[in-house]
C-alpha positions in Angstrom: 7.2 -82.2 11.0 9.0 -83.1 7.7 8.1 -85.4 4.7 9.0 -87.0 2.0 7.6 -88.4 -1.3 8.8 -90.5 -4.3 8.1 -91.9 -7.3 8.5 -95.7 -8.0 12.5 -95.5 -8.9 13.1 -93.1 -6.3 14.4 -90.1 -8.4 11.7 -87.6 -8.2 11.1 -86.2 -4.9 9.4 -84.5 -2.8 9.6 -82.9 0.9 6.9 -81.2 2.9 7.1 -79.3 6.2 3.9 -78.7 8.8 0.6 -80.7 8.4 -1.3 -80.3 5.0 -3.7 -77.8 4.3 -6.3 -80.4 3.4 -6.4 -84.0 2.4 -8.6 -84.9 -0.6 -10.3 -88.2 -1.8 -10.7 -87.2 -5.8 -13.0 -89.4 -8.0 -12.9 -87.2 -11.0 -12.5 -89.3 -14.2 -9.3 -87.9 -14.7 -7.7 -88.7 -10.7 -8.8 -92.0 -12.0 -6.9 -92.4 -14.8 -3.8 -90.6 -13.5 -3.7 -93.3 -10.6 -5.0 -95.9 -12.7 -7.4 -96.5 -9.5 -10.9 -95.6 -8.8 -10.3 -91.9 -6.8 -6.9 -90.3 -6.1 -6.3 -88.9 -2.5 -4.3 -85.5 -2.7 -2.2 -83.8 0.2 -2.4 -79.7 -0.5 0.9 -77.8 1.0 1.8 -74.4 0.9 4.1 -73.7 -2.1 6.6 -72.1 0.4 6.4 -76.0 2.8 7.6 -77.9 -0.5 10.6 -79.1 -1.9 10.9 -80.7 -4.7 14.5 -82.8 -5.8 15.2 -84.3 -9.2 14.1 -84.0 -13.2 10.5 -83.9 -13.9 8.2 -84.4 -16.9 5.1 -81.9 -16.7 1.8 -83.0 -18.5 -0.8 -80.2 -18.3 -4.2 -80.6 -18.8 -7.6 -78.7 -18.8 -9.6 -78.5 -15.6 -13.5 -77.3 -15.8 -13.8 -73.2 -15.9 -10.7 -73.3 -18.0 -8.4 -73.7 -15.7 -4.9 -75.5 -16.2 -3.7 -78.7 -13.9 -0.1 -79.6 -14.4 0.7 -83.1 -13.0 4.5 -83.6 -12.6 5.8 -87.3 -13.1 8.9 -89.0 -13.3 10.5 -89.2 -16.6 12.4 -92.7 -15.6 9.5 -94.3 -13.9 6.2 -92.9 -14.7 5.1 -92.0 -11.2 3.0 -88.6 -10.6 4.0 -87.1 -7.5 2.6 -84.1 -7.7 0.8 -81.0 -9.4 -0.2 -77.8 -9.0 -3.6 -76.3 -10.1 -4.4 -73.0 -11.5 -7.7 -72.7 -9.0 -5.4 -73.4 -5.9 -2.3 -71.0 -7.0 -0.5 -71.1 -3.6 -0.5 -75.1 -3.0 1.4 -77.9 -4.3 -0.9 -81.6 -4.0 1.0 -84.3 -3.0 -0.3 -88.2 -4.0 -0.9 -88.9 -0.7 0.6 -92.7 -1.9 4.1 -91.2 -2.7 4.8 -90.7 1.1 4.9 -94.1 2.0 3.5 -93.3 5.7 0.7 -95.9 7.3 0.0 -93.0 9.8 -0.3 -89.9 7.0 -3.9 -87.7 7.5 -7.0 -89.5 6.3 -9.1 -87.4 3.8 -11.1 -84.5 5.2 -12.9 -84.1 1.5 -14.4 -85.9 -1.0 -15.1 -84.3 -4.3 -16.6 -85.2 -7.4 -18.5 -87.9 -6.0 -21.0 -87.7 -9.0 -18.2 -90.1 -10.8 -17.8 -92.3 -7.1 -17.5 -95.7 -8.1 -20.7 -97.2 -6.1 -19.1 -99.6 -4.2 -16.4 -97.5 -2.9 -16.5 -96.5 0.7 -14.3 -94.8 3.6 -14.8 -95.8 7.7 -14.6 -92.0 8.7 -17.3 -89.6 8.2 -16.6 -86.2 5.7 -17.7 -83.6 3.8 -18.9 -84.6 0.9 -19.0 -82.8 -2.5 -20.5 -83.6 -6.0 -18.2 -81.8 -8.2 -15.2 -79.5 -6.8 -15.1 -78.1 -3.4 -16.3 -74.4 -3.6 -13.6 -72.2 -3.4 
């Protein structure tokens, strides 16, 4: 199965091949401010199932242990569509939103619930997490 991803304007895109390697439901403070919503939900791909097609602006920021996220968004409309993370070094995280598909995965995680907004809550049942997923 193939996929594909884009920002806003439709410049910056992505395509994905096979299922993902996990879905996440993110309600770090910072998956909230990148979405401007209160969680972000992440698809994780192999590096060698993704595709990525036009120009790119890269913000990088500092994840807990040190680590490095870079969040790649479009330089035309603002969009992130996805970003790659020094603790998960063979996966690309796709914004689940970007694919446009009604019948995409639902979330098999949710992490970093201690920042949940209270009144936020999902029909399915899944493993939950108060900070990161261990690795």
């Amino acid at each position: 199965m193939t996929r594909t991803a884009h920002c806003s304007c439709g410049a910056l895109r992505v395509e994905v091949s096979g299922e993902p390697d996990a879905v996440v439901a993110c309600h770090c403070g910072e998956c909230q401010r990148r979405t401007g919503s209160v969680f972000g939900v992440g698809a994780y791909f192999k590096k060698e199932h993704v595709r990525t097609e036009g120009i790119d602006n890269t913000y990088v920021r500092d994840a807990p242990g040190g680590r490095k996220v870079r969040n790649h968004f479009c330089p035309t409309c603002g969009t992130t569509v996805f970003w790659d993370l020094d603790r998960r070094p063979d996966s690309i995280g796709v914004a689940v939103g970007t694919f446009h598909d009604n019948d995409f995965p639902r979330p098999t995680r949710s992490v970093w619930e201690e920042s949940k907004h209270a009144w936020v809550a999902f029909a399915h049942d899944f493993v939950h997490f108060p900070q990161a997923m261990p690795r």
